[in-house]
RODOKE-519870 format. One line per 8 residues: number of its first residue (from 1); their letters; for each residue x, y, z of C-alpha. Coordinates in Angstrom, 3 decimals. Layout:
# residues N
NUM	a	X Y Z | ...
***
This chain:
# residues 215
1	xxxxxxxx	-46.955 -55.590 21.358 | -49.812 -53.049 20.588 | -51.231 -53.620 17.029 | -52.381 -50.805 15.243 | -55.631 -49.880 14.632 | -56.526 -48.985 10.999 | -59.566 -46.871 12.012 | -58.805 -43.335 9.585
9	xxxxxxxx	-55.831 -41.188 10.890 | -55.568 -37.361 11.847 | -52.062 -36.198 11.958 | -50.982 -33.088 14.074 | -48.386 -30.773 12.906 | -47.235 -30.232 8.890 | -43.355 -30.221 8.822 | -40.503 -32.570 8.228
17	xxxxxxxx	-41.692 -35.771 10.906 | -45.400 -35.295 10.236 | -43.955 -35.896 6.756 | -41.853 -39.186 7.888 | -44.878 -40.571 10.129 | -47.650 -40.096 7.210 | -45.463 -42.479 4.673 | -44.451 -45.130 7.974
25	xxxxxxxx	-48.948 -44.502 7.563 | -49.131 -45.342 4.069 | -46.955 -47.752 3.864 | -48.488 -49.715 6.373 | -51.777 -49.206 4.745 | -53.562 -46.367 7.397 | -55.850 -43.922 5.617 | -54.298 -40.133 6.257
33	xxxxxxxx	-57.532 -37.500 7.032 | -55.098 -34.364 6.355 | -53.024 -32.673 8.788 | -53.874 -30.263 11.965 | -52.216 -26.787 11.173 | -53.469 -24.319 13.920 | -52.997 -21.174 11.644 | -54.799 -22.990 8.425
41	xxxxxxxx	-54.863 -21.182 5.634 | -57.894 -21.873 2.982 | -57.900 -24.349 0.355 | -54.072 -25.561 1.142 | -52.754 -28.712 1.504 | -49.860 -30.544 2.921 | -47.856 -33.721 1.400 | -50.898 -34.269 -1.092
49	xxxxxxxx	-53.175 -34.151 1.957 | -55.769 -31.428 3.452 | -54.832 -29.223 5.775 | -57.269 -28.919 8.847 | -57.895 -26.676 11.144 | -57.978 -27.062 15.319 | -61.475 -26.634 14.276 | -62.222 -29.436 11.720
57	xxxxxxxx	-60.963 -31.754 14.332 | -63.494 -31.379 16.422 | -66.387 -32.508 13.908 | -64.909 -35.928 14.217 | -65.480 -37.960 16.955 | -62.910 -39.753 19.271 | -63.579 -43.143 18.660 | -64.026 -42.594 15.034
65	xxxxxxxx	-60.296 -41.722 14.470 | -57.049 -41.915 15.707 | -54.385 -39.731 16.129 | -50.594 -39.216 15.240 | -48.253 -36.790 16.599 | -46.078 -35.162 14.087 | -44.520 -32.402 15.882 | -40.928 -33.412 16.241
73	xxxxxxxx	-39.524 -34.036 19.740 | -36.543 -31.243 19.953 | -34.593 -31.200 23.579 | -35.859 -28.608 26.418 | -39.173 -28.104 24.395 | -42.154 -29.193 25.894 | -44.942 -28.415 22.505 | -45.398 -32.260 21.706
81	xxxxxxxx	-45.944 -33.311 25.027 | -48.899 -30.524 26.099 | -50.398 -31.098 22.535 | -50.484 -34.831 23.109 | -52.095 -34.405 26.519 | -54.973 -31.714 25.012 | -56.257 -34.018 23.094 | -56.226 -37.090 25.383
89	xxxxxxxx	-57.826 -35.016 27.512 | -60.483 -34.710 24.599 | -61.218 -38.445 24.636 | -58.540 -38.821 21.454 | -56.333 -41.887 21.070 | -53.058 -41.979 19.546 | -52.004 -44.516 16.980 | -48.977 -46.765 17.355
97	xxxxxxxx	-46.675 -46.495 14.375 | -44.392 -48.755 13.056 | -42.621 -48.754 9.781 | -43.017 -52.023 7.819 | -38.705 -52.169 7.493 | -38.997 -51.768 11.003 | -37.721 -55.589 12.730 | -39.546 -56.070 16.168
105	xxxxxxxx	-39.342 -58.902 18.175 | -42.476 -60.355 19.064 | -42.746 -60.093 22.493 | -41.683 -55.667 22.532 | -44.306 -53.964 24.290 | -45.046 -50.984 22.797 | -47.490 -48.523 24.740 | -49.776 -45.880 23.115
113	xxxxxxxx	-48.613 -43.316 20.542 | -45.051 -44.889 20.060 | -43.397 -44.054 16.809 | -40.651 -46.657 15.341 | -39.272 -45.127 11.755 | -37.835 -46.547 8.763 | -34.886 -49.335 9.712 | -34.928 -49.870 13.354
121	xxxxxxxx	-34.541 -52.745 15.231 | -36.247 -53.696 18.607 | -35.028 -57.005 19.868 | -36.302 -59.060 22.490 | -37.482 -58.064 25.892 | -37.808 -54.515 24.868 | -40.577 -52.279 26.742 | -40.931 -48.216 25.089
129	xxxxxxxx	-43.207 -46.352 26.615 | -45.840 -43.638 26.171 | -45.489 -41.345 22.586 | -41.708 -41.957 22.489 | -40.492 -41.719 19.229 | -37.687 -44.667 18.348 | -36.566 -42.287 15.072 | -34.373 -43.746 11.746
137	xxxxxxxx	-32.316 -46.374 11.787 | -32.428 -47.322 15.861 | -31.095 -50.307 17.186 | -32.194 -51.619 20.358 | -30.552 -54.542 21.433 | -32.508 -57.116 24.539 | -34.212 -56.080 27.097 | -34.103 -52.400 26.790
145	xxxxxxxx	-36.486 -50.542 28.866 | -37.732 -46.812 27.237 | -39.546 -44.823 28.864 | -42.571 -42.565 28.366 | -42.327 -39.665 26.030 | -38.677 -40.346 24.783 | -37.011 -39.262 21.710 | -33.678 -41.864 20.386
153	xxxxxxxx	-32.705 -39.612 17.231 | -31.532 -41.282 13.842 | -28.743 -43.946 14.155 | -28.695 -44.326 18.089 | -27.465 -47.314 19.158 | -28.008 -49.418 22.895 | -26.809 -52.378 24.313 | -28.773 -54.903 26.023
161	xxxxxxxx	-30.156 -53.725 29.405 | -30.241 -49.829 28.526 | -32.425 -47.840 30.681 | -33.843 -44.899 29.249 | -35.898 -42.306 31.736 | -39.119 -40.013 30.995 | -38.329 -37.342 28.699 | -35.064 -38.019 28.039
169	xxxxxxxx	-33.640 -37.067 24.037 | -30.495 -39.253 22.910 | -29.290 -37.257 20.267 | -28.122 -38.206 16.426 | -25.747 -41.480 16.548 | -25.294 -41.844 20.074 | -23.831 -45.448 20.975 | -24.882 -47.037 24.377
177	xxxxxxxx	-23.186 -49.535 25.869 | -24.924 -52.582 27.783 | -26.859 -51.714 31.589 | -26.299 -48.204 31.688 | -28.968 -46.026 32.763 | -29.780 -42.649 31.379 | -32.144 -40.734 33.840 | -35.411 -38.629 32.940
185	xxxxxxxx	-35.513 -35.302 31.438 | -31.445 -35.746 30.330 | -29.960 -34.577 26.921 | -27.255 -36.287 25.926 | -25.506 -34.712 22.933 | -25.126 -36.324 19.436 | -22.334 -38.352 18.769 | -21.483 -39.663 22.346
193	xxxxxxxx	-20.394 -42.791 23.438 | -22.109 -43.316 26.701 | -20.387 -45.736 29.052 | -21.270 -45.088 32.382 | -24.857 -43.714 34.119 | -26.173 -40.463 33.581 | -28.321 -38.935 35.726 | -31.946 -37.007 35.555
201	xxxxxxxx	-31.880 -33.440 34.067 | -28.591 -33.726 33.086 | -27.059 -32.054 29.632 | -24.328 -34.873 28.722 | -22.120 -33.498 26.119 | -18.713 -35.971 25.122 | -15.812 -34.126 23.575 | -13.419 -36.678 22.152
209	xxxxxxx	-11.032 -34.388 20.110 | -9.187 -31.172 21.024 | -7.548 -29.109 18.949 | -4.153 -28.651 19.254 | -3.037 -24.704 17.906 | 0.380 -25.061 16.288 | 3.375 -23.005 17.667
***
């Protein structure tokens, strides 16, 4: 597992996850820099932080900081990704974030710019990839394999052997069960149960009640 660095920390974006990633931050004891706002307005600030300009970023250099993406991961929008790969591009390193009520086993490999929130659990044999974003309350059983630049909303759920594929969002409370694959760039819709494969750019939406209009 990658440990995090505790070199000063520039977050990106100013609305309700840059919010949730800057206390997973304090609470693991990072020091917060302010937050990126392109259209920064003088003397503001943000969540008892400065607010920065694209600008003011620039006067510090890559290996003196670190990075965290707070943009929110939202399905068929593509903002965090680009905005994570501008700034790579810039020499900039994003840091790995994990909430200390987070429980991960010790042997999850967790690559670059992976977020884990508040009361998730990551059990053994678990690999998450590239800036995904393992959000509230997550439960990954064994052997789970993420990929890069996912998003598992609050309260999803997976059995052992899930896989998950590149740039795929699992929406609020979805419940996987065990060696089913989900393919890249999918949706699936809050609230499903998913119980058999689904596959790359697919929208997977479950309806499990109908209403029945009286006579």
């Amino acid at each position: 597992m990658i440990e995090n660095t505790h070199k000063p920390v520039i977050i990106l974006g100013a609305g309700g996850h840059a919010k949730v990633i800057a206390d997973a931050l304090l609470q693991s004891g990072h020091k917060i820099l302010g937050f990126v706002i392109p259209d920064k307005k003088q003397e503001t600030s943000f969540y008892g932080f400065s607010v920065l300009s694209d600008d003011d970023i620039d006067t510090f250099q890559p290996d003196s900081v670190v990075l965290a993406n707070g943009i929110g991961a939202l399905p068929y929008q593509g903002k965090r990704r680009a905005l994570a790969a501008r700034m790579r591009d810039q020499g900039y390193t994003f840091t790995t974030i994990i909430h200390p009520s987070a429980v991960v086993a010790s042997d999850v490999e967790l690559a670059e710019g992976v977020q884990v929130m508040a009361g998730s659990v990551i059990q053994s044999g678990t690999k998450i990839g590239i800036d995904s974003i393992i959000n509230t309350g997550v439960l990954l059983d064994h052997d789970c394999k993420i990929a890069e630049r996912c998003h598992l909303a609050p309260g999803v759920v997976c059995s052992g052997g899930v896989n998950i594929g590149e740039g795929t969002h699992v929406g609020t409370g979805v419940l996987v069960i065990q060696n089913i694959s989900i393919g890249k760039n999918s949706v699936v819709a809050a609230g499903s149960v998913i119980y058999k494969n689904v596959l790359s750019n697919e929208t997977f939406i479950q309806v499990r009640h109908r209403r029945v209009e009286a006579n």
